[in-house]
mmCIF file of the N, C-alpha and C atoms, coordinates in Angstrom:
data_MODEL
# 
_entry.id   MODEL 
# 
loop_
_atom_site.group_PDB 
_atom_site.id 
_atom_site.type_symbol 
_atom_site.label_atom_id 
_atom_site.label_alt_id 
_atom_site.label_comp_id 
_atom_site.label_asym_id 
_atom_site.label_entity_id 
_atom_site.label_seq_id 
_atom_site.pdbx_PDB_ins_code 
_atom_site.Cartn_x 
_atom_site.Cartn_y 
_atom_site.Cartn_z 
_atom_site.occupancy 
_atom_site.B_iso_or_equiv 
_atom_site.pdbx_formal_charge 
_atom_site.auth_seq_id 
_atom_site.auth_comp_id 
_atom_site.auth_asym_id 
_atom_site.auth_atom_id 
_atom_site.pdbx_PDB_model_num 
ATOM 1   N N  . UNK A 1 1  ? -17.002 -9.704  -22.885 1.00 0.00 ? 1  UNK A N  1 
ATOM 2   C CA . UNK A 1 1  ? -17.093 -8.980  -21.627 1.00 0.00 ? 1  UNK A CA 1 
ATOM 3   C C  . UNK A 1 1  ? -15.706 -8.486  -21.238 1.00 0.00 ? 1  UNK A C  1 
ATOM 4   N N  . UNK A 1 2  ? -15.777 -7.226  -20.792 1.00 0.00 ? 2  UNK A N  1 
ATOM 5   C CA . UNK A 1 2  ? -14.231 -6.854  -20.310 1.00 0.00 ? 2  UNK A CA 1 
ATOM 6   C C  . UNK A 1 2  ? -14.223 -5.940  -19.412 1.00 0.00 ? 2  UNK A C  1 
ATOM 7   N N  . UNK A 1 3  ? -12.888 -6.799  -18.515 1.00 0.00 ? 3  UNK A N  1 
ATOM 8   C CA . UNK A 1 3  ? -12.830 -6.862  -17.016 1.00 0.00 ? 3  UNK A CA 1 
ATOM 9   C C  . UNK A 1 3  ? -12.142 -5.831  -16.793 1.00 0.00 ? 3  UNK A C  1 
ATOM 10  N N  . UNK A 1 4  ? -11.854 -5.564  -15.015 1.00 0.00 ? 4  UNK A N  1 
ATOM 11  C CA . UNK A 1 4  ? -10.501 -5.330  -14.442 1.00 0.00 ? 4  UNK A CA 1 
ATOM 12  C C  . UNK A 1 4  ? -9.339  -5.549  -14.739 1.00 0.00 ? 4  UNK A C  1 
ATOM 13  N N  . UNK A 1 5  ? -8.299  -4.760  -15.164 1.00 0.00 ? 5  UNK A N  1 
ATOM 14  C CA . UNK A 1 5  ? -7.044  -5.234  -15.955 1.00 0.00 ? 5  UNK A CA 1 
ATOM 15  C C  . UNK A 1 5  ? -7.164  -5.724  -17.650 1.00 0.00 ? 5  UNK A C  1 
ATOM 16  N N  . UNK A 1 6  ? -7.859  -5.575  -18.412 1.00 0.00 ? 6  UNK A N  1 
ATOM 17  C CA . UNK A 1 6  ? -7.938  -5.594  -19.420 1.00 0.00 ? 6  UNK A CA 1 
ATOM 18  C C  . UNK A 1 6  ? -7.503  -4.743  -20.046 1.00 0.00 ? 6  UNK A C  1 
ATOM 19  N N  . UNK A 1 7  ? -6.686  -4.755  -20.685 1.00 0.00 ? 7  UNK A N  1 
ATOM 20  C CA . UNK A 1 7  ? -6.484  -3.480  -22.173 1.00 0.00 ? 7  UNK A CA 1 
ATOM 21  C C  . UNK A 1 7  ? -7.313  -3.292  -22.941 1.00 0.00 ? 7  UNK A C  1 
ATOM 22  N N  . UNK A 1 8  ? -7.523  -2.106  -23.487 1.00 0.00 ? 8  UNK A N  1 
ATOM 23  C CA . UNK A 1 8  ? -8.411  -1.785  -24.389 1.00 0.00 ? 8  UNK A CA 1 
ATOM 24  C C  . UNK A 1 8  ? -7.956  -0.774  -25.282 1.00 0.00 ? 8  UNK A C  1 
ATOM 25  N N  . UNK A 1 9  ? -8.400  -0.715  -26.746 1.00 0.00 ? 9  UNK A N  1 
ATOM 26  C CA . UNK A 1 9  ? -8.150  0.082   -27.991 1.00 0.00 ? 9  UNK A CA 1 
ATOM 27  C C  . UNK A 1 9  ? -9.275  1.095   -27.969 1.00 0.00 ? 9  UNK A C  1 
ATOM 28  N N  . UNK A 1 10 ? -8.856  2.452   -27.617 1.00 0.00 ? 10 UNK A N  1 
ATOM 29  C CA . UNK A 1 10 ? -9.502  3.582   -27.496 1.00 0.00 ? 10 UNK A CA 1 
ATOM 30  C C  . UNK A 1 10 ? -10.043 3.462   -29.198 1.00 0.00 ? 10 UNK A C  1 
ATOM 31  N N  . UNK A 1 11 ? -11.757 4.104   -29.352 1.00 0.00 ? 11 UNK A N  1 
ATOM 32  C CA . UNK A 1 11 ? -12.358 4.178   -30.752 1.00 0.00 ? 11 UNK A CA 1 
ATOM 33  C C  . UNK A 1 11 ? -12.325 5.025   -30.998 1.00 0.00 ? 11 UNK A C  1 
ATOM 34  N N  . UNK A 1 12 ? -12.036 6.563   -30.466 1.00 0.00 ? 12 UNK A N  1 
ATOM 35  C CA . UNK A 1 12 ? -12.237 7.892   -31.131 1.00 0.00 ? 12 UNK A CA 1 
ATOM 36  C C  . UNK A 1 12 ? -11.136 8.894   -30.278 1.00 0.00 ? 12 UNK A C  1 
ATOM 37  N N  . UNK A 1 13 ? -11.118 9.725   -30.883 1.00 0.00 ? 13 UNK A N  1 
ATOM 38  C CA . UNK A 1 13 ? -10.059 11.033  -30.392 1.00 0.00 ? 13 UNK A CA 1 
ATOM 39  C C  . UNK A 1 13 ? -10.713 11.307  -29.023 1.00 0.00 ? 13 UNK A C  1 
ATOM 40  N N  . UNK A 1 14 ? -9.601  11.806  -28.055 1.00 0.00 ? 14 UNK A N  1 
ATOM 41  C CA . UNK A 1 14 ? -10.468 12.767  -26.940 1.00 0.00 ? 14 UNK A CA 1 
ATOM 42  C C  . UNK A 1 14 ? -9.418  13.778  -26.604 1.00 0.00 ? 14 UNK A C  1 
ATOM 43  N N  . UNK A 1 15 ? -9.472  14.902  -27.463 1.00 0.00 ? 15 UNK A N  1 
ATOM 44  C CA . UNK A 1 15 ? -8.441  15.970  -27.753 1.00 0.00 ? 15 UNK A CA 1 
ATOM 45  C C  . UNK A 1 15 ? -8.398  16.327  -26.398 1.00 0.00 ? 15 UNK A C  1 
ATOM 46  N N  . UNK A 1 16 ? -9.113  16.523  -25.362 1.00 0.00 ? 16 UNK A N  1 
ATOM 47  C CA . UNK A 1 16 ? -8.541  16.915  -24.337 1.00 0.00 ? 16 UNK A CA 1 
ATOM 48  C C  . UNK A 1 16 ? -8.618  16.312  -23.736 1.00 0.00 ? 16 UNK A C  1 
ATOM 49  N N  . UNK A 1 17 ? -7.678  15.261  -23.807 1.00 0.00 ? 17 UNK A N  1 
ATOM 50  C CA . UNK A 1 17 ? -7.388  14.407  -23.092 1.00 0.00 ? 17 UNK A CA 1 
ATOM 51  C C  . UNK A 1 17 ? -5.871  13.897  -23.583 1.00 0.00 ? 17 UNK A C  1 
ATOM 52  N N  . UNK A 1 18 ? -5.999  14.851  -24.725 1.00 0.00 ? 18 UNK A N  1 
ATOM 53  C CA . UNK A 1 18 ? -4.290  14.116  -25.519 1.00 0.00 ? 18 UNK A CA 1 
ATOM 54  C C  . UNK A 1 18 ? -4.225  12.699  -25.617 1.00 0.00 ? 18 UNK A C  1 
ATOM 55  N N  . UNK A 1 19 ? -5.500  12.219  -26.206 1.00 0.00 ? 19 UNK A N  1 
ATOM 56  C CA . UNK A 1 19 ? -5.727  10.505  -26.714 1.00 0.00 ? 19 UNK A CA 1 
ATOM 57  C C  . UNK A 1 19 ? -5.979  10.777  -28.180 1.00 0.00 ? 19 UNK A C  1 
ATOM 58  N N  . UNK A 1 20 ? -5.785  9.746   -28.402 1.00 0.00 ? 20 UNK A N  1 
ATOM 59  C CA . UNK A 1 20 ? -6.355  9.515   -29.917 1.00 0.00 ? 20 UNK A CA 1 
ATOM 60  C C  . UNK A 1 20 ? -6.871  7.911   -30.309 1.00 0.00 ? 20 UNK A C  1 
ATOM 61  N N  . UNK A 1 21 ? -7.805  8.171   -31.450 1.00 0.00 ? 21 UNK A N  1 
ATOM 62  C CA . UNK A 1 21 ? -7.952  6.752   -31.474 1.00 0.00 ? 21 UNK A CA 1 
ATOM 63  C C  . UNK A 1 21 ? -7.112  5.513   -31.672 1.00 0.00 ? 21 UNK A C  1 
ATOM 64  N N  . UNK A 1 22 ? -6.909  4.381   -31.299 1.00 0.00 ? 22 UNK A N  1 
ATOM 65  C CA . UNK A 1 22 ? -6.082  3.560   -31.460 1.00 0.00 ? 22 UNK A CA 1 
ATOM 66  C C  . UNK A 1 22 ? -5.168  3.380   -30.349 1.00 0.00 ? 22 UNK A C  1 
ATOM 67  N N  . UNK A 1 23 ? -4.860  4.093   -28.988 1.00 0.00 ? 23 UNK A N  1 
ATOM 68  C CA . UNK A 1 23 ? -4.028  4.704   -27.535 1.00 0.00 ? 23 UNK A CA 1 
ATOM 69  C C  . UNK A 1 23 ? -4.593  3.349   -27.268 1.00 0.00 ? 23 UNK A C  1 
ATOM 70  N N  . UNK A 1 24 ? -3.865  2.866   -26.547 1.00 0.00 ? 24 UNK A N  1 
ATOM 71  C CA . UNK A 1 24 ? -3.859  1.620   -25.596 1.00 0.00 ? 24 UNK A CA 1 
ATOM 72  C C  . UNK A 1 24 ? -4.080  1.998   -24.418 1.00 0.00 ? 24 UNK A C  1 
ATOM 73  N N  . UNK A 1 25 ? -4.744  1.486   -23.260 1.00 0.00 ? 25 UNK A N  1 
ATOM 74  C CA . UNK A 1 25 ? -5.255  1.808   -22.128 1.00 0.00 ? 25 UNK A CA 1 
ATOM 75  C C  . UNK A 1 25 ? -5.397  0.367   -21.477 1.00 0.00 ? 25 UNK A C  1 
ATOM 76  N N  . UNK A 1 26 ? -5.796  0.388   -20.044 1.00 0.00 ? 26 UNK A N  1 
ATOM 77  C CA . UNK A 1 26 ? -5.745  -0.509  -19.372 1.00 0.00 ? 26 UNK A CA 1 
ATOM 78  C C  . UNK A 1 26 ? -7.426  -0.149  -18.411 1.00 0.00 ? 26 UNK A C  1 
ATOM 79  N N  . UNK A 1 27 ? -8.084  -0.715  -17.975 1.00 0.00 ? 27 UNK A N  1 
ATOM 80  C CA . UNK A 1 27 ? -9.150  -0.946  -16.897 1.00 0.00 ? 27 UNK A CA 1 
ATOM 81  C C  . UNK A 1 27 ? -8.850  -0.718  -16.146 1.00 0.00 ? 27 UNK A C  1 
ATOM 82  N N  . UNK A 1 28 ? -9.650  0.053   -15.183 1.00 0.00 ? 28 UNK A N  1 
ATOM 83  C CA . UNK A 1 28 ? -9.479  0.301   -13.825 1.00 0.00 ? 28 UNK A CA 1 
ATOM 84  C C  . UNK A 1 28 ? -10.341 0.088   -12.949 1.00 0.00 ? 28 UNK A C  1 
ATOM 85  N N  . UNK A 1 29 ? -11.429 0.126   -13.323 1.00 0.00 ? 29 UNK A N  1 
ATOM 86  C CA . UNK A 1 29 ? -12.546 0.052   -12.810 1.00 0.00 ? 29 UNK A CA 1 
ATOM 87  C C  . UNK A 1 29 ? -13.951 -0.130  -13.756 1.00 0.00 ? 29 UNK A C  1 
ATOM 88  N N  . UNK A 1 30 ? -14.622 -1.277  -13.626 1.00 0.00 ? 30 UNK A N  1 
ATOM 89  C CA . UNK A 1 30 ? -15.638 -1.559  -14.372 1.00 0.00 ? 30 UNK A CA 1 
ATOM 90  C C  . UNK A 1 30 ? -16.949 -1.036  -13.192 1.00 0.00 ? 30 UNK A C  1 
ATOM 91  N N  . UNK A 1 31 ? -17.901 -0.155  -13.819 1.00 0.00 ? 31 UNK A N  1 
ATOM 92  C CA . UNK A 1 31 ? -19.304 0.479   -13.092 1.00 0.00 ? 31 UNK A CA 1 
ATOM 93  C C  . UNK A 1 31 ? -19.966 -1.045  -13.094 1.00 0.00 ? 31 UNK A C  1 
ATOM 94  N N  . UNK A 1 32 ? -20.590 -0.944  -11.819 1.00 0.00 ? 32 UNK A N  1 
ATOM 95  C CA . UNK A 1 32 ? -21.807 -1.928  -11.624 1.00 0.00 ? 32 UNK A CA 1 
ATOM 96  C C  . UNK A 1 32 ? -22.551 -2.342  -12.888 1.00 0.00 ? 32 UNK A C  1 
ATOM 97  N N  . UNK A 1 33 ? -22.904 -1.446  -13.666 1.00 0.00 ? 33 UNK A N  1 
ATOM 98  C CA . UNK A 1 33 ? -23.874 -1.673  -15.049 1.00 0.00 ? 33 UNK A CA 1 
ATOM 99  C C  . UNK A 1 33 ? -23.160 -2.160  -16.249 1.00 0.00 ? 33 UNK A C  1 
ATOM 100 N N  . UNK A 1 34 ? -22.238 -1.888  -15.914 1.00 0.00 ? 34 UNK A N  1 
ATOM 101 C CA . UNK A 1 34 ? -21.300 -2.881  -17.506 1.00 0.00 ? 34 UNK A CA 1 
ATOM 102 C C  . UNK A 1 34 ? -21.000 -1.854  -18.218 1.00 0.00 ? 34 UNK A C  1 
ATOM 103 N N  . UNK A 1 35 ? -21.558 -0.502  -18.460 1.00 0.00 ? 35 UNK A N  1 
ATOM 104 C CA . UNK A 1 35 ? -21.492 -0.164  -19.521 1.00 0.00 ? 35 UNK A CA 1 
ATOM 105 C C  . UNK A 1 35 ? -20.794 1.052   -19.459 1.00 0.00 ? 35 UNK A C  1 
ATOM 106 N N  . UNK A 1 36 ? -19.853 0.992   -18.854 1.00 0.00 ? 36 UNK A N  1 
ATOM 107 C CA . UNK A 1 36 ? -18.649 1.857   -18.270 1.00 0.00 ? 36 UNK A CA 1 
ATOM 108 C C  . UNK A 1 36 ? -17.751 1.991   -17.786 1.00 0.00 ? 36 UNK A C  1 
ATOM 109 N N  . UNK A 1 37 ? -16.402 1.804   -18.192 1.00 0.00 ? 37 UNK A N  1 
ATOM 110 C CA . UNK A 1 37 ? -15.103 1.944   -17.490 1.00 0.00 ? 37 UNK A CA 1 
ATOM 111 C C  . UNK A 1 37 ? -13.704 3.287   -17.314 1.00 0.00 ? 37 UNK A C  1 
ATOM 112 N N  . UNK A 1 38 ? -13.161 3.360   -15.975 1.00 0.00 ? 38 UNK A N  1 
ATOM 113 C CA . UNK A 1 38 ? -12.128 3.862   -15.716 1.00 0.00 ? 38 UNK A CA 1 
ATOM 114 C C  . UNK A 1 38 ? -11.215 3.375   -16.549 1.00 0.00 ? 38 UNK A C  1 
ATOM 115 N N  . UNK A 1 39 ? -10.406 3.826   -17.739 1.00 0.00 ? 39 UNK A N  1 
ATOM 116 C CA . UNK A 1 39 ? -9.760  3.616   -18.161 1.00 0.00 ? 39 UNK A CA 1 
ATOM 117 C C  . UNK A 1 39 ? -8.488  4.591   -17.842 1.00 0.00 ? 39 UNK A C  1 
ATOM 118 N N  . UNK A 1 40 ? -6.970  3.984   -17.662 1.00 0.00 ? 40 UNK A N  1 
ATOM 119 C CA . UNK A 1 40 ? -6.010  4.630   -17.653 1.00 0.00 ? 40 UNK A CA 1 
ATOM 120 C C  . UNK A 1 40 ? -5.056  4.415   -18.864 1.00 0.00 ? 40 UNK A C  1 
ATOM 121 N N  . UNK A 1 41 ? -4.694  5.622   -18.985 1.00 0.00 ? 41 UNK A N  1 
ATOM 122 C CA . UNK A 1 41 ? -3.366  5.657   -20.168 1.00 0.00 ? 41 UNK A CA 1 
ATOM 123 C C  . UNK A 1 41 ? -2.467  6.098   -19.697 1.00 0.00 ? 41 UNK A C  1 
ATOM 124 N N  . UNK A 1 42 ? -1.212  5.150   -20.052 1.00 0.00 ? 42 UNK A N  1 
ATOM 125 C CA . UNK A 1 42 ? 0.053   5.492   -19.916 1.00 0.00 ? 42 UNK A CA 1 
ATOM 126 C C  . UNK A 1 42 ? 0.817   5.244   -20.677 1.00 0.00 ? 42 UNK A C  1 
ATOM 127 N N  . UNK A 1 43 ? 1.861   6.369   -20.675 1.00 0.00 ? 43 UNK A N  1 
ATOM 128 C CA . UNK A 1 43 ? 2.933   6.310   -21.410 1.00 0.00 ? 43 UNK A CA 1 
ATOM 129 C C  . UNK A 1 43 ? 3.872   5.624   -21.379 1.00 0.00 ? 43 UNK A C  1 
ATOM 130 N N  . UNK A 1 44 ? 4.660   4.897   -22.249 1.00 0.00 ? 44 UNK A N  1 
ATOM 131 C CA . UNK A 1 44 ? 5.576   3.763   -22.494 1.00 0.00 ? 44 UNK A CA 1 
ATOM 132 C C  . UNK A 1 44 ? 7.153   4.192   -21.242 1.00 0.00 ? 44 UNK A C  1 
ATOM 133 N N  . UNK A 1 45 ? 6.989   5.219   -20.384 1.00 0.00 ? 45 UNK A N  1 
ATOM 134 C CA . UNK A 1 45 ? 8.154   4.848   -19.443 1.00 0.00 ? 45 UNK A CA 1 
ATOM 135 C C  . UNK A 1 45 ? 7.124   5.046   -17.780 1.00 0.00 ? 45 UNK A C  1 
ATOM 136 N N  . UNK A 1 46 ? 5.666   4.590   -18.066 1.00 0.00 ? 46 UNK A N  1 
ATOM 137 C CA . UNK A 1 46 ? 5.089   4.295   -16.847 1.00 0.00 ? 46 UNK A CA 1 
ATOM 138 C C  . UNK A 1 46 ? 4.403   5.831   -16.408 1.00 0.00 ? 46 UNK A C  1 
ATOM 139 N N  . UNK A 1 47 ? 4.662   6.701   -17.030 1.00 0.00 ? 47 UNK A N  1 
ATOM 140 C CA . UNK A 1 47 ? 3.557   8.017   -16.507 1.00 0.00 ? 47 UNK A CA 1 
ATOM 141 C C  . UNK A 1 47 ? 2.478   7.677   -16.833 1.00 0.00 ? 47 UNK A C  1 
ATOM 142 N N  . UNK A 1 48 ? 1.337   7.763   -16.059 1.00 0.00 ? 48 UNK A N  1 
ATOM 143 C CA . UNK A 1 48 ? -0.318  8.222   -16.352 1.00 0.00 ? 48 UNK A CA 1 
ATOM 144 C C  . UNK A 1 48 ? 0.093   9.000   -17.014 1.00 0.00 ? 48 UNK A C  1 
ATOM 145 N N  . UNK A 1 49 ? -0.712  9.151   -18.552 1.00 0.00 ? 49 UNK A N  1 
ATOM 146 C CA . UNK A 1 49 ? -1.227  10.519  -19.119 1.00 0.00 ? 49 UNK A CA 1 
ATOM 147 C C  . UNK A 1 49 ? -2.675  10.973  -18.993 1.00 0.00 ? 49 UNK A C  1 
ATOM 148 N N  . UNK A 1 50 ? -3.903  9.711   -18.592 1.00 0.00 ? 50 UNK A N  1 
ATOM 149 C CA . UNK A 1 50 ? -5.037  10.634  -18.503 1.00 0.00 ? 50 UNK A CA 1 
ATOM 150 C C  . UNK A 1 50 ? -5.568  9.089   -17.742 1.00 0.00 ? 50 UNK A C  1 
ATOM 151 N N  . UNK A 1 51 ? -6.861  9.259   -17.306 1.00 0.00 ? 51 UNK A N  1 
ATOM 152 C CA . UNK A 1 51 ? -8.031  8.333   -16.750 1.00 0.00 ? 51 UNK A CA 1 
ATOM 153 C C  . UNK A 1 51 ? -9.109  8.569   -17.056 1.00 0.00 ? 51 UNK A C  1 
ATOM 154 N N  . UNK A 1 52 ? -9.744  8.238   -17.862 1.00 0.00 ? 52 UNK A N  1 
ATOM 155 C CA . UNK A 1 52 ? -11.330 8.943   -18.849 1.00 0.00 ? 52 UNK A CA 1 
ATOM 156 C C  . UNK A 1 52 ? -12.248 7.722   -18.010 1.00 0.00 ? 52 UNK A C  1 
ATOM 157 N N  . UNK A 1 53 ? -13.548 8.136   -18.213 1.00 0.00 ? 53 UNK A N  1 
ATOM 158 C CA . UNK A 1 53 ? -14.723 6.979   -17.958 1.00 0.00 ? 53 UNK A CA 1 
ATOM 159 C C  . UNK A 1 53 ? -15.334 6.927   -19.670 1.00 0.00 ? 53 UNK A C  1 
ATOM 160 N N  . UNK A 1 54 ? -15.107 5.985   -20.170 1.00 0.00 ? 54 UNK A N  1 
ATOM 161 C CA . UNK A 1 54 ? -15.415 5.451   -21.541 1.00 0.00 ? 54 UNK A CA 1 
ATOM 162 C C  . UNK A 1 54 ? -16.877 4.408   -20.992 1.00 0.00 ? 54 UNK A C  1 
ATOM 163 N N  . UNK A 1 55 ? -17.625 4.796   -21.945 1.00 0.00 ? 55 UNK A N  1 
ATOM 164 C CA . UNK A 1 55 ? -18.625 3.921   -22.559 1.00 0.00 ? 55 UNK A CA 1 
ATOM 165 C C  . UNK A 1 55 ? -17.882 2.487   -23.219 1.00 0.00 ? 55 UNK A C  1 
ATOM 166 N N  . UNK A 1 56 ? -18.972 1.605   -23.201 1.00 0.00 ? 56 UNK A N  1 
ATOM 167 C CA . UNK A 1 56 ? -18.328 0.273   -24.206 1.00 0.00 ? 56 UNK A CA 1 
ATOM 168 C C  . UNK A 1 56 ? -18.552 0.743   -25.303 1.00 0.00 ? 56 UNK A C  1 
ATOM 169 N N  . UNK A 1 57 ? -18.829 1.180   -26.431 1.00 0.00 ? 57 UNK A N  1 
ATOM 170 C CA . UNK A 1 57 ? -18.878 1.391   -27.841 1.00 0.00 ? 57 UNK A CA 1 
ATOM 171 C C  . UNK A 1 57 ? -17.494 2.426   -27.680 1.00 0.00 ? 57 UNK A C  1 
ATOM 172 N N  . UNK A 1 58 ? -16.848 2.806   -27.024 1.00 0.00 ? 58 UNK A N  1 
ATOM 173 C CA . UNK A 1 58 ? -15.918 4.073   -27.249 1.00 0.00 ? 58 UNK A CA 1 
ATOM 174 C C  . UNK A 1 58 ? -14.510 3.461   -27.233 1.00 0.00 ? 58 UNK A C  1 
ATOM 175 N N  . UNK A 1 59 ? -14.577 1.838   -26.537 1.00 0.00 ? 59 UNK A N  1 
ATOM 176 C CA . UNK A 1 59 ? -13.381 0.935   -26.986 1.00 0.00 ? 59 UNK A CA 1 
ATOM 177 C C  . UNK A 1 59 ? -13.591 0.152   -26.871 1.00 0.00 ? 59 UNK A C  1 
ATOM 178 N N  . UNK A 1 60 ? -12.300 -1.020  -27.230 1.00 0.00 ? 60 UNK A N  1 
ATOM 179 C CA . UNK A 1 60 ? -12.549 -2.525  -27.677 1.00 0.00 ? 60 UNK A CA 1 
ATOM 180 C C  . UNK A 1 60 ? -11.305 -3.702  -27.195 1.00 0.00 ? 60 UNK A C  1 
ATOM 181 N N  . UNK A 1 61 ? -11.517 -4.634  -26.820 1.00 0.00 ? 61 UNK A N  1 
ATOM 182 C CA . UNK A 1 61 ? -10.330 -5.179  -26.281 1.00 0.00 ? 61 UNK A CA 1 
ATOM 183 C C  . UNK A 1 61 ? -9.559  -5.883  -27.263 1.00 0.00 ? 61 UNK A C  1 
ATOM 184 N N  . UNK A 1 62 ? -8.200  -5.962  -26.720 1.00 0.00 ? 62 UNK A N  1 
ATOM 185 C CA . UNK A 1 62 ? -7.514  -6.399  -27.935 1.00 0.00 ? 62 UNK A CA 1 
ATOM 186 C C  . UNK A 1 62 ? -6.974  -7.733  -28.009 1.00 0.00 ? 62 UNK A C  1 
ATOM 187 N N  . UNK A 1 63 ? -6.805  -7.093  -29.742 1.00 0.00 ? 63 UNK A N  1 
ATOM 188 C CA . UNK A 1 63 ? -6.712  -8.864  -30.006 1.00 0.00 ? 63 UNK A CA 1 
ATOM 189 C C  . UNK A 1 63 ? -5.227  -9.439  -30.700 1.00 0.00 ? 63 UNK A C  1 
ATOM 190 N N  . UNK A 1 64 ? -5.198  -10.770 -30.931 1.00 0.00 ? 64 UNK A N  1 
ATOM 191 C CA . UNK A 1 64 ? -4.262  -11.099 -31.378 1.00 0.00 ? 64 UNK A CA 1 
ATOM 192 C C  . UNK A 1 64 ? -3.477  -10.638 -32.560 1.00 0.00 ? 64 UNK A C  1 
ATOM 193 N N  . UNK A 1 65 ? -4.501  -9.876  -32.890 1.00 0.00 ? 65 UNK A N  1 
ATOM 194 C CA . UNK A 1 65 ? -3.671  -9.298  -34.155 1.00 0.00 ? 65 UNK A CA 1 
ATOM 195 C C  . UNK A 1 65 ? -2.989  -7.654  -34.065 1.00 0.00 ? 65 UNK A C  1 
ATOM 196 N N  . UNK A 1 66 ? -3.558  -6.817  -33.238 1.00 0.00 ? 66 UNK A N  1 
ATOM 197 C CA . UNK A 1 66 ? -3.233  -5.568  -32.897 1.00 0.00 ? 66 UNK A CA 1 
ATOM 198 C C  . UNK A 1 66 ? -1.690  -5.494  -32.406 1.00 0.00 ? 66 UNK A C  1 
ATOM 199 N N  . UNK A 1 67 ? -1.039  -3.911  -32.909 1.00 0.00 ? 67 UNK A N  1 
ATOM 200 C CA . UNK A 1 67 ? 0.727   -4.241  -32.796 1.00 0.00 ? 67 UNK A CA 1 
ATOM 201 C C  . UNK A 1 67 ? 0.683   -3.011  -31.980 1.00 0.00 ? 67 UNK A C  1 
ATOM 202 N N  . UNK A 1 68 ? 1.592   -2.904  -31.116 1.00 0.00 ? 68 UNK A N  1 
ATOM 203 C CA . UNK A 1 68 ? 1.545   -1.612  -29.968 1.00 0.00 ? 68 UNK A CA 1 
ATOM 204 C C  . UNK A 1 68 ? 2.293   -0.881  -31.312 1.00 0.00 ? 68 UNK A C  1 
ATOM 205 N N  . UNK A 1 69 ? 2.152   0.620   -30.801 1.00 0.00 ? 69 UNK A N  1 
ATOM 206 C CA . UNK A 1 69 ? 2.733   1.491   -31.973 1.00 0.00 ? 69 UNK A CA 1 
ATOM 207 C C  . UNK A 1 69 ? 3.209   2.802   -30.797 1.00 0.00 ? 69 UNK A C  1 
ATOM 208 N N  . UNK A 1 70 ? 4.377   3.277   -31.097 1.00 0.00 ? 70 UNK A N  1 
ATOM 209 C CA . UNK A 1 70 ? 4.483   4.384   -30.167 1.00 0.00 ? 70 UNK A CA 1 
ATOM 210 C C  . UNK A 1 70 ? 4.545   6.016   -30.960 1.00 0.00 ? 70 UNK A C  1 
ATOM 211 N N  . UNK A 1 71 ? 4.059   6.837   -30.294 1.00 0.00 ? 71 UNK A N  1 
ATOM 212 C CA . UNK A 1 71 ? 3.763   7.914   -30.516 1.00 0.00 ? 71 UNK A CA 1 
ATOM 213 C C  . UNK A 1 71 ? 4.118   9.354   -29.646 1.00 0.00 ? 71 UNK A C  1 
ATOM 214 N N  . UNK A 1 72 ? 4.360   10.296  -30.242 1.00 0.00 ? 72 UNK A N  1 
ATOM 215 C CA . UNK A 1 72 ? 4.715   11.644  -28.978 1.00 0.00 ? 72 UNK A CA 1 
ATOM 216 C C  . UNK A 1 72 ? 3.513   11.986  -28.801 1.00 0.00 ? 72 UNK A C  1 
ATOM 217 N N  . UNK A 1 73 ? 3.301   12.620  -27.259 1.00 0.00 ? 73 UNK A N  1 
ATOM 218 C CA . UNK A 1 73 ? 2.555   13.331  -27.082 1.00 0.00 ? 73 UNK A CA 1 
ATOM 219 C C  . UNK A 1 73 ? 2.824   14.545  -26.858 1.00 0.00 ? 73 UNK A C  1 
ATOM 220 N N  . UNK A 1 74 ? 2.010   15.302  -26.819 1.00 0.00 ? 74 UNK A N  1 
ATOM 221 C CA . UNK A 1 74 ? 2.425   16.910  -26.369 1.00 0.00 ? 74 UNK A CA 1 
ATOM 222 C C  . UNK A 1 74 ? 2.430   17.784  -24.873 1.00 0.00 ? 74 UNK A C  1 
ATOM 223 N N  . UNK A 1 75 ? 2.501   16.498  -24.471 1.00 0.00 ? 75 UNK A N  1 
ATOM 224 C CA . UNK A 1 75 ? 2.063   16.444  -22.527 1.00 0.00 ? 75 UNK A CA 1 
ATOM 225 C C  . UNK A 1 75 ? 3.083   17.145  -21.876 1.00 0.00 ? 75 UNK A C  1 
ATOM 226 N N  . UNK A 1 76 ? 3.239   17.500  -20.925 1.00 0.00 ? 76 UNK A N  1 
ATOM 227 C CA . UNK A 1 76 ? 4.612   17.985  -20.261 1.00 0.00 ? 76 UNK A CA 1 
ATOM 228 C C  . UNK A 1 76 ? 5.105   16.974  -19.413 1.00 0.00 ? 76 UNK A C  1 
# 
């Protein structure tokens, strides 16, 4: 089950959104039904880059084994 404040490993691209799979994100808001969250992404000096509403199959929370990885985006 995953909460409020949880991180999560985005599962697929969302080109407009300038995500990709594997983007680290955080919870923001879990829907009454479970089967939907506000997810925010941000960039490693604290900008939001996007806030999507993801399905649970569209990410996954992470685990002990996952390594943060940093990446450019093409954001302004």
């Amino acid at each position: 089950m995953m909460n409020e404040h949880d991180r999560v490993v985005l599962l697929k691209d969302l080109p407009r959104a300038g995500l990709v799979a594997g983007d680290v994100g955080t919870i923001v808001h879990v829907y009454s039904d479970r089967d939907a969250f506000e997810v925010e992404f941000v960039s490693l000096d604290g900008h939001t880059q996007a806030v999507e509403t993801l399905e649970i199959a569209d990410v996954r929370g992470v685990t002990d084994r996952d390594m943060t990885h940093a990446r450019e985006t093409h954001a302004a």
